[in-house]
SERO-4910 file (N, C-alpha, C, O; in steps of 0.05 Angstrom, whole numbers):
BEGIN
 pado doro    nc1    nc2    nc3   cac1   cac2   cac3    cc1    cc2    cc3    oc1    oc2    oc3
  Unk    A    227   -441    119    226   -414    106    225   -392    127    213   -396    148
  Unk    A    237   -372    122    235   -345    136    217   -338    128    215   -334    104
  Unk    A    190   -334    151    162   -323    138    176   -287    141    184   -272    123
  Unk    A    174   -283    162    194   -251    171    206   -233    139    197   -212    130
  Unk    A    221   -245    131    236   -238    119    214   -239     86    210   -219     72
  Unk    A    204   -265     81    190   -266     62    160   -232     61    150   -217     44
  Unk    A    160   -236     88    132   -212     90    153   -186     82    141   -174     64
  Unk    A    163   -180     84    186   -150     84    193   -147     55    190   -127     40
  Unk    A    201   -170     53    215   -169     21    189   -163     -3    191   -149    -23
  Unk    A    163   -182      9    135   -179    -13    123   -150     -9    108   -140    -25
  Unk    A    131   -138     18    118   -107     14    134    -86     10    129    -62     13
  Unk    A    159   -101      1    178    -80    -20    165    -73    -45    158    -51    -54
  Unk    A    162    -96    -53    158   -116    -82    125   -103    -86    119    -92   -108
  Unk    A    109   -104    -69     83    -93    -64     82    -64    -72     64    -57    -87
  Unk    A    102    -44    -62    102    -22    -72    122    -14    -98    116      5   -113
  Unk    A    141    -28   -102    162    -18   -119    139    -28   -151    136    -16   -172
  Unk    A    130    -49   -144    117    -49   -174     88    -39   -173     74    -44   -193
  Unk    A     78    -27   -154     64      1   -163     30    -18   -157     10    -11   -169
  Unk    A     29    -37   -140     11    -47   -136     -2    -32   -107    -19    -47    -97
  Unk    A      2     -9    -93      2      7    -65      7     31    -73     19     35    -94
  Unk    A     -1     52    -56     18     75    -51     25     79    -25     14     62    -11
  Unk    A     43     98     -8     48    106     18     47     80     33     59     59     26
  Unk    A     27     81     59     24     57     72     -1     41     64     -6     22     79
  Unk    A    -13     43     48    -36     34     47    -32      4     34    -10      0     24
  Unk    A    -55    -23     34    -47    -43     32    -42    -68     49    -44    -63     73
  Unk    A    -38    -90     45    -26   -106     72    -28   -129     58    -42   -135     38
  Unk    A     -6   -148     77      4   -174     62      8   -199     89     19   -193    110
  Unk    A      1   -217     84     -1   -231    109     16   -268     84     17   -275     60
  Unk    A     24   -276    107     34   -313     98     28   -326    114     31   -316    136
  Unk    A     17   -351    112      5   -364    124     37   -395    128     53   -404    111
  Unk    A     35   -403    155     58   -423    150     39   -444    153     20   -443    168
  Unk    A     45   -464    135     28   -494    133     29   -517    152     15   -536    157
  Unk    A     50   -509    158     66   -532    188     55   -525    211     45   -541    226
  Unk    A     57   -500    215     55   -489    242     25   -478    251     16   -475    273
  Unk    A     10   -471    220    -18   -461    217     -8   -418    228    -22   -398    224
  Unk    A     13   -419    237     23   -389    248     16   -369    222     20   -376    199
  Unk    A      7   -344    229      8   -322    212     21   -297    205      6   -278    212
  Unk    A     38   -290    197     58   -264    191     45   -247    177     37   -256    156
  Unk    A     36   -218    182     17   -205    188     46   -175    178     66   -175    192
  Unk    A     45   -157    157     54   -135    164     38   -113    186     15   -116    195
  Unk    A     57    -93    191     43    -74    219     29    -56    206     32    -50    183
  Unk    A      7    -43    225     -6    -21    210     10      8    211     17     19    231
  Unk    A     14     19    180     14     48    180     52     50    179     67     68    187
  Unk    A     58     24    168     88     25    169    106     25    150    115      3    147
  Unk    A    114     43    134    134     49    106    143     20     97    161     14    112
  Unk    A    140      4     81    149    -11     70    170    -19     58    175    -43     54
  Unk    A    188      6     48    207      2     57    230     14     72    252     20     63
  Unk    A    220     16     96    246     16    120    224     -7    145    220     -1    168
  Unk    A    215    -26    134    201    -47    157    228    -66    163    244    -71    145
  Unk    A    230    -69    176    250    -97    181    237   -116    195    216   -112    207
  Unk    A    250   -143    194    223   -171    209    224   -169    233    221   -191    242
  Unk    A    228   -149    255    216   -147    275    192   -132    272    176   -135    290
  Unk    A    189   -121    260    166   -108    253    128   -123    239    105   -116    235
  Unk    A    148   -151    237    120   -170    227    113   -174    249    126   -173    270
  Unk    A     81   -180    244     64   -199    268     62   -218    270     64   -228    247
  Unk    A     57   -234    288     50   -268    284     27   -281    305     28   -286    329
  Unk    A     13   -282    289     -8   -293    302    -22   -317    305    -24   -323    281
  Unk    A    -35   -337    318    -52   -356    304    -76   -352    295    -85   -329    293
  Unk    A    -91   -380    288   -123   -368    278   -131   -362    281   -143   -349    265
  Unk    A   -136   -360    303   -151   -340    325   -146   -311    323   -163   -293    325
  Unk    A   -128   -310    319   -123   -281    320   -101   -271    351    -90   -250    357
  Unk    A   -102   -296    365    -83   -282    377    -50   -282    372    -35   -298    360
  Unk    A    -43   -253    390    -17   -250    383      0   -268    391     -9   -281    410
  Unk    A     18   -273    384     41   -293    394     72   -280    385     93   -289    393
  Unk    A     70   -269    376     97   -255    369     95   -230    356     81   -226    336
  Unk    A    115   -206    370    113   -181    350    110   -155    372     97   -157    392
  Unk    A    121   -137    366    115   -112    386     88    -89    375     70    -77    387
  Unk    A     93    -90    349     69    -81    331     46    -88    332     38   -111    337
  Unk    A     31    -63    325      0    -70    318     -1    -74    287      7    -57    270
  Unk    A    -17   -109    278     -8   -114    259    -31    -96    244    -45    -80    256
  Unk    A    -33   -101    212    -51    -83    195    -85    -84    209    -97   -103    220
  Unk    A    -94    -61    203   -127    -67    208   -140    -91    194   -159   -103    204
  Unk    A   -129    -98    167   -149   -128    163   -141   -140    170   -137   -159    155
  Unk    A   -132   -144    198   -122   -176    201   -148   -186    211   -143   -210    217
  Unk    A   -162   -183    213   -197   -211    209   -193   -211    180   -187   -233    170
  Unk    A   -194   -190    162   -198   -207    133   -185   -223    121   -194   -239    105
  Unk    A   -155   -221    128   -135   -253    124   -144   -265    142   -164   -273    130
  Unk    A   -146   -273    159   -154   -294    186   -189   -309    162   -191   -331    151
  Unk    A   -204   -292    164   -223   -293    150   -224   -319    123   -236   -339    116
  Unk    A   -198   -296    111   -191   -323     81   -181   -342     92   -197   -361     89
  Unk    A   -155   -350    109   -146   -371    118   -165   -397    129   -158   -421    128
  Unk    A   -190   -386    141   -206   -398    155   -219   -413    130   -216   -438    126
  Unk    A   -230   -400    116   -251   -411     92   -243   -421     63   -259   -427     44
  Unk    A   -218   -422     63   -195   -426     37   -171   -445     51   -152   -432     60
  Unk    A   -171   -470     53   -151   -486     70   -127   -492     45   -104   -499     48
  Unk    A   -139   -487     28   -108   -483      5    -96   -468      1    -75   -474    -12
  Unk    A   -101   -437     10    -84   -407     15    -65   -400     30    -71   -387     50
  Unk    A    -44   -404     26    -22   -394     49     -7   -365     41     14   -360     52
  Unk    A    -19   -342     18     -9   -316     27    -34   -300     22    -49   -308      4
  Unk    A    -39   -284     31    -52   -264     25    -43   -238     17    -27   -226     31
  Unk    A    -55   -226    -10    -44   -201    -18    -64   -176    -19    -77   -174    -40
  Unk    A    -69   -155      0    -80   -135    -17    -65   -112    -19    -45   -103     -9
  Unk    A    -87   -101    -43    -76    -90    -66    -85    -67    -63   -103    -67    -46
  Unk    A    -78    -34    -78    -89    -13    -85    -93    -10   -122   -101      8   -136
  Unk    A    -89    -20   -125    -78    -21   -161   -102      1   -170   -125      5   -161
  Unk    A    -82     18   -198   -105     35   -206   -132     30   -220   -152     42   -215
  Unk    A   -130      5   -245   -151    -10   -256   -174    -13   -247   -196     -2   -251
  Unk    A   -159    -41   -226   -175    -55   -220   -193    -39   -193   -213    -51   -185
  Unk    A   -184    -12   -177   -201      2   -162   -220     11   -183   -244      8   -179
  Unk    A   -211     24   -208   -232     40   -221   -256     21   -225   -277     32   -230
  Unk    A   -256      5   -224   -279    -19   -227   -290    -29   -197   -311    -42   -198
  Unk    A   -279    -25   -171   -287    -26   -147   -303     -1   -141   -325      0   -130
  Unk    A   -288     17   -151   -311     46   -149   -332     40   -167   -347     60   -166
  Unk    A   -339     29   -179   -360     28   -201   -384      5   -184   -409      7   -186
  Unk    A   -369    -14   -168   -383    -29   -158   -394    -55   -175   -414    -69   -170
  Unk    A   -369    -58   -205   -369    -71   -227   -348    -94   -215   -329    -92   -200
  Unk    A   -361   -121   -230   -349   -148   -235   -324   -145   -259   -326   -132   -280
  Unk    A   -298   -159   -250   -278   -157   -283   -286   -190   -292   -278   -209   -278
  Unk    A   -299   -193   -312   -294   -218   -320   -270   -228   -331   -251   -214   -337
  Unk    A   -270   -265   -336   -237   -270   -351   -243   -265   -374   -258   -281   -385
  Unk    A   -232   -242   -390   -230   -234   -411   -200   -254   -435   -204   -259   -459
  Unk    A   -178   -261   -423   -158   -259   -430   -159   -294   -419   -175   -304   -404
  Unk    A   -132   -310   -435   -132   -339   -436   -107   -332   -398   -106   -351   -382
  Unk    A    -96   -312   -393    -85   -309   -374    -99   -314   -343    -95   -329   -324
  Unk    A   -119   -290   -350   -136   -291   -330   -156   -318   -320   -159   -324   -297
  Unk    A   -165   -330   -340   -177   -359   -345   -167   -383   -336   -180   -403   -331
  Unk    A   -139   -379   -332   -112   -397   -321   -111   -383   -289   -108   -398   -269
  Unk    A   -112   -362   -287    -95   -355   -253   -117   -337   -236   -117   -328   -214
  Unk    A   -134   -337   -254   -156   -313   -239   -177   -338   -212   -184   -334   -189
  Unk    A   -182   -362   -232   -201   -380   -222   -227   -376   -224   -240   -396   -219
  Unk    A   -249   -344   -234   -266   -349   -234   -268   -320   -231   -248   -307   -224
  Unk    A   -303   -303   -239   -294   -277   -247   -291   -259   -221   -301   -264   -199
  Unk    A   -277   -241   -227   -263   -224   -202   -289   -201   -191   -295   -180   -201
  Unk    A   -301   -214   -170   -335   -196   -165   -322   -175   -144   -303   -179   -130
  Unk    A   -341   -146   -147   -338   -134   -125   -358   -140   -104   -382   -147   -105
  Unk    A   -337   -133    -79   -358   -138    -56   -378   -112    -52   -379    -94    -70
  Unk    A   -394   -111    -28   -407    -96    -24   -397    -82     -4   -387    -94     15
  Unk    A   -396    -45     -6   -387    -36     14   -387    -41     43   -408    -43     57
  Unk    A   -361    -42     51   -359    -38     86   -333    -20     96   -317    -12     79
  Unk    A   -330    -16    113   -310      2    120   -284    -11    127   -280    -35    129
  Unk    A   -274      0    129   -239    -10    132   -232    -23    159   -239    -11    180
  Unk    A   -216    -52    160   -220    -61    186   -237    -70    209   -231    -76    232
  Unk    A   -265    -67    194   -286    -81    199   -286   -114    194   -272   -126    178
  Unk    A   -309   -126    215   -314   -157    207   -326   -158    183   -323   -175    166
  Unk    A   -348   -127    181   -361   -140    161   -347   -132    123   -356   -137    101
  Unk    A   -326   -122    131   -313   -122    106   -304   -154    106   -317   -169     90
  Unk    A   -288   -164    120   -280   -192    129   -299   -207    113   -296   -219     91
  Unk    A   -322   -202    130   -347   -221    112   -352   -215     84   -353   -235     70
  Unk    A   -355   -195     72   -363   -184     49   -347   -201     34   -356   -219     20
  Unk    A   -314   -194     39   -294   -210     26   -294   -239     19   -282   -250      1
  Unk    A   -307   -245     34   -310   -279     33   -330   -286     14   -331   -301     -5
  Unk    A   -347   -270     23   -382   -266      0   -365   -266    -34   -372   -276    -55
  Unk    A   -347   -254    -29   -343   -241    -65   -316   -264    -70   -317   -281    -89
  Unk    A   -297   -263    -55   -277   -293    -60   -290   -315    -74   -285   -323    -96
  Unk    A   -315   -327    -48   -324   -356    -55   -304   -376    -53   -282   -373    -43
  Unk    A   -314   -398    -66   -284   -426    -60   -271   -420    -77   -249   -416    -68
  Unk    A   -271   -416    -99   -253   -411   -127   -245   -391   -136   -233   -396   -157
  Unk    A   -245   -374   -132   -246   -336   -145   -209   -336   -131   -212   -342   -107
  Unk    A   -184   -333   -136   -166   -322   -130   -162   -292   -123   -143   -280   -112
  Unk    A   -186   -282   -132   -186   -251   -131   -211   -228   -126   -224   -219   -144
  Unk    A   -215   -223   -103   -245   -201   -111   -228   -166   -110   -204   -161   -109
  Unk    A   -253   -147   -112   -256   -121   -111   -263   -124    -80   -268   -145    -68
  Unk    A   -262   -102    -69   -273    -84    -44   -281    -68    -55   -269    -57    -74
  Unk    A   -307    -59    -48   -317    -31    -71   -308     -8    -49   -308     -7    -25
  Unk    A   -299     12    -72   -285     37    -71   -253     36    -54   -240     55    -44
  Unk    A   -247     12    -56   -225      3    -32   -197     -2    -49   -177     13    -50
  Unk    A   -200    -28    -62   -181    -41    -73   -180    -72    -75   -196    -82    -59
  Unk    A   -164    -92    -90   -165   -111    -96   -155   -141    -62   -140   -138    -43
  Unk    A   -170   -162    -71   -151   -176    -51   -141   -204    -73   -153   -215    -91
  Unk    A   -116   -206    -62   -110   -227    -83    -96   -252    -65    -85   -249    -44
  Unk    A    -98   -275    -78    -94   -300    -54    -81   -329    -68    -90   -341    -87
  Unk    A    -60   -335    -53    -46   -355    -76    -31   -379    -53    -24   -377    -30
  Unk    A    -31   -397    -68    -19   -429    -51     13   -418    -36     22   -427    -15
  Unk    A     21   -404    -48     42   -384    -36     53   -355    -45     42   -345    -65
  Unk    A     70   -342    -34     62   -309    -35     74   -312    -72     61   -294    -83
  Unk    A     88   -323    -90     88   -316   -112     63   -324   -126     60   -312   -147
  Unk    A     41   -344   -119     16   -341   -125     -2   -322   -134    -17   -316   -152
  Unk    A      9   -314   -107    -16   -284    -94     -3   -260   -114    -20   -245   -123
  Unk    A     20   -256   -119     29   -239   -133     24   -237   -156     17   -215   -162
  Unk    A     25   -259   -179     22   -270   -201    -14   -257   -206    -22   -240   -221
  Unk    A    -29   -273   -185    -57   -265   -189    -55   -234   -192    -60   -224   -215
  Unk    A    -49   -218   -173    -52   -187   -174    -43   -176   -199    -56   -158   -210
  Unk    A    -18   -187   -209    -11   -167   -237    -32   -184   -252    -48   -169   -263
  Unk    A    -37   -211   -256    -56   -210   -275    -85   -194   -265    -97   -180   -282
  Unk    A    -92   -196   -249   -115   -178   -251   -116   -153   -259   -134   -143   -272
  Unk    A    -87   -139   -249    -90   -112   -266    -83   -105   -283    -84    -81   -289
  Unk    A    -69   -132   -303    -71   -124   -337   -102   -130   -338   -116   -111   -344
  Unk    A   -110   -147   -334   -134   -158   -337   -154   -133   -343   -165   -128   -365
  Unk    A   -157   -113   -314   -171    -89   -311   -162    -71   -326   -176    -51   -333
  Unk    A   -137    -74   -333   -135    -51   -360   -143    -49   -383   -152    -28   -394
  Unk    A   -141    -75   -393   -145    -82   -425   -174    -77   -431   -182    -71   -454
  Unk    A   -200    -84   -396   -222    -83   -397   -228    -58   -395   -252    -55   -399
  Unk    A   -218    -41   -391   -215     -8   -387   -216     -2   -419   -236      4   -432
  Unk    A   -196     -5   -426   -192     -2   -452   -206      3   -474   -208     20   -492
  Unk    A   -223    -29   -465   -244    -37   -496   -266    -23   -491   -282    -15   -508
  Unk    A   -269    -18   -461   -295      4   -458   -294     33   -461   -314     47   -459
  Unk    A   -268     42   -465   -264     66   -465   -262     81   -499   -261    102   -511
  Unk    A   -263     48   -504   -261     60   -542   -285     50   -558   -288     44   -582
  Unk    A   -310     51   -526   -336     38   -540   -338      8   -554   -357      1   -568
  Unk    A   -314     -8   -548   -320    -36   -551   -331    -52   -539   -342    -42   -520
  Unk    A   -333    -79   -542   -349    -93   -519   -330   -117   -524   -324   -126   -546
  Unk    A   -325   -122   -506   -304   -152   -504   -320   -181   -506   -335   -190   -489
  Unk    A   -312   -196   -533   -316   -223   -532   -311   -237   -507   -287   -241   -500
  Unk    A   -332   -245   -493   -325   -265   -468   -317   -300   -474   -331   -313   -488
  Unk    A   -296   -309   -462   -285   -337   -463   -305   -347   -451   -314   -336   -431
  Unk    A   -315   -369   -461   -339   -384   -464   -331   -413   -435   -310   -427   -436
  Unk    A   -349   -415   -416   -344   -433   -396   -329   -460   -398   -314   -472   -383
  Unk    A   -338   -466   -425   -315   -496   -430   -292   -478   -438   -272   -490   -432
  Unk    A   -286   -457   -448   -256   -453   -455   -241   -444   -430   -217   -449   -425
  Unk    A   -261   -430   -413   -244   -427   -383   -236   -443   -367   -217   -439   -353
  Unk    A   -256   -471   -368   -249   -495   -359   -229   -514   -362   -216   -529   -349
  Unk    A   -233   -504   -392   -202   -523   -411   -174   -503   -400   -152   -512   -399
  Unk    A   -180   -479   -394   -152   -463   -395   -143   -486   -355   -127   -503   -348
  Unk    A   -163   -472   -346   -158   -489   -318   -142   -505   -316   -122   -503   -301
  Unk    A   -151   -534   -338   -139   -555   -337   -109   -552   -350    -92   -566   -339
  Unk    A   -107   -546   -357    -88   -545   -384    -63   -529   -363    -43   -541   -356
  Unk    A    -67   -507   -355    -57   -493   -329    -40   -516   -311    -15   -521   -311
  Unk    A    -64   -531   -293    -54   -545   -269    -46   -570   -273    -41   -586   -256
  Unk    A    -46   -574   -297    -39   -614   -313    -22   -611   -332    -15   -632   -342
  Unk    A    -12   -587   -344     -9   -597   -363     20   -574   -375     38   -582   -389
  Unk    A     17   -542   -363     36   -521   -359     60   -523   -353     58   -522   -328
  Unk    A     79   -525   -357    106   -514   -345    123   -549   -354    116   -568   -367
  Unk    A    150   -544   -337    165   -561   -343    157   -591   -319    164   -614   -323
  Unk    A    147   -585   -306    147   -615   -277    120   -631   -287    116   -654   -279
  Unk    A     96   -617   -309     77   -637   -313     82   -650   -336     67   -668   -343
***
């Protein structure tokens, strides 16, 4: 696979469907063979990046390829990669929803049989840290956990994380229908019936055994 080309094309895709604005954001792939990391640059239009413009790094964090300075979270992908050995993209997000609930310093639960299937478990905000810090890094990990596909950054924006970059993508729009619909019911003074732990469990299964055409 062209990781290069895959990172360029996902932070088209990143902004054209309205998940970012300007430069803000960042998207990293993890290669499984090589353990190598593709890293977009900080502070760089997304679209006019071309794949010289990706970074590549190992776990560590050091550089190994790239003229760029890659995004400021690169500890917080390095971070997920380290503690999530089934993640190979990382996505964050600006989305409007699901911030309005990072500013709040509010959890989105799985409301929806969608979310219950791709979310993994409820979407917590972390606790504030500043941008490009370790200890956002850490925070992130605090609110991930082993199962969560998705936390908040409070007052920041979403991170979303998938077995590969259409994973990671998939998770983000569902989270932010997710954060909408939950917007919604609170905005018209409802309160949302919550899906009950055996039905989230059953969606799980039913998802990874049992979904699509190959099971």
């Amino acid at each position: 696979m062209d990781y290069k080309k895959l990172i360029i094309e996902s932070g088209k895709k990143m902004y054209n469907e309205g998940f970012t604005i300007e430069t803000w954001g960042n998207i990293s792939a993890r290669d499984p063979e090589t353990d190598l990391i593709y890293l977009t640059p900080s502070g760089m239009d997304y679209l006019i990046c071309t794949p010289d413009d990706v970074v590549v790094c190992n776990i560590k964090g050091e550089i190994v390829e790239g003229i760029r300075k890659p995004t400021i979270e690169k500890e917080l992908h390095l971070s997920i990669y380290r503690n999530r050995p089934e993640v190979n993209a990382v996505v964050h997000t600006h989305p409007i929803y699901s911030t309005v609930f990072s500013c709040m310093g509010e959890d989105i639960p799985l409301l929806i049989d969608e979310a219950a299937q791709t979310l993994g478990n409820t979407v917590k905000t972390s606790k504030y840290a500043l941008p490009g810090t370790v200890e956002l890094a850490d925070e992130c990990i605090k609110a991930l956990g082993k199962e969560a596909n998705a936390c908040l950054l409070q007052s920041h924006g979403a991170v979303c994380v998938g077995e590969n970059m259409e994973g990671a993508f998939k998770v983000a729009k569902v989270l932010e229908v997710t954060a909408e619909i939950y917007q919604l019911i609170r905005a018209t003074g409802g309160k949302p019936i919550p899906l009950s732990h055996d039905n989230i469990e059953a969606m799980k299964e039913f998802v990874k055994f049992r979904y699509g055409q190959d099971k």
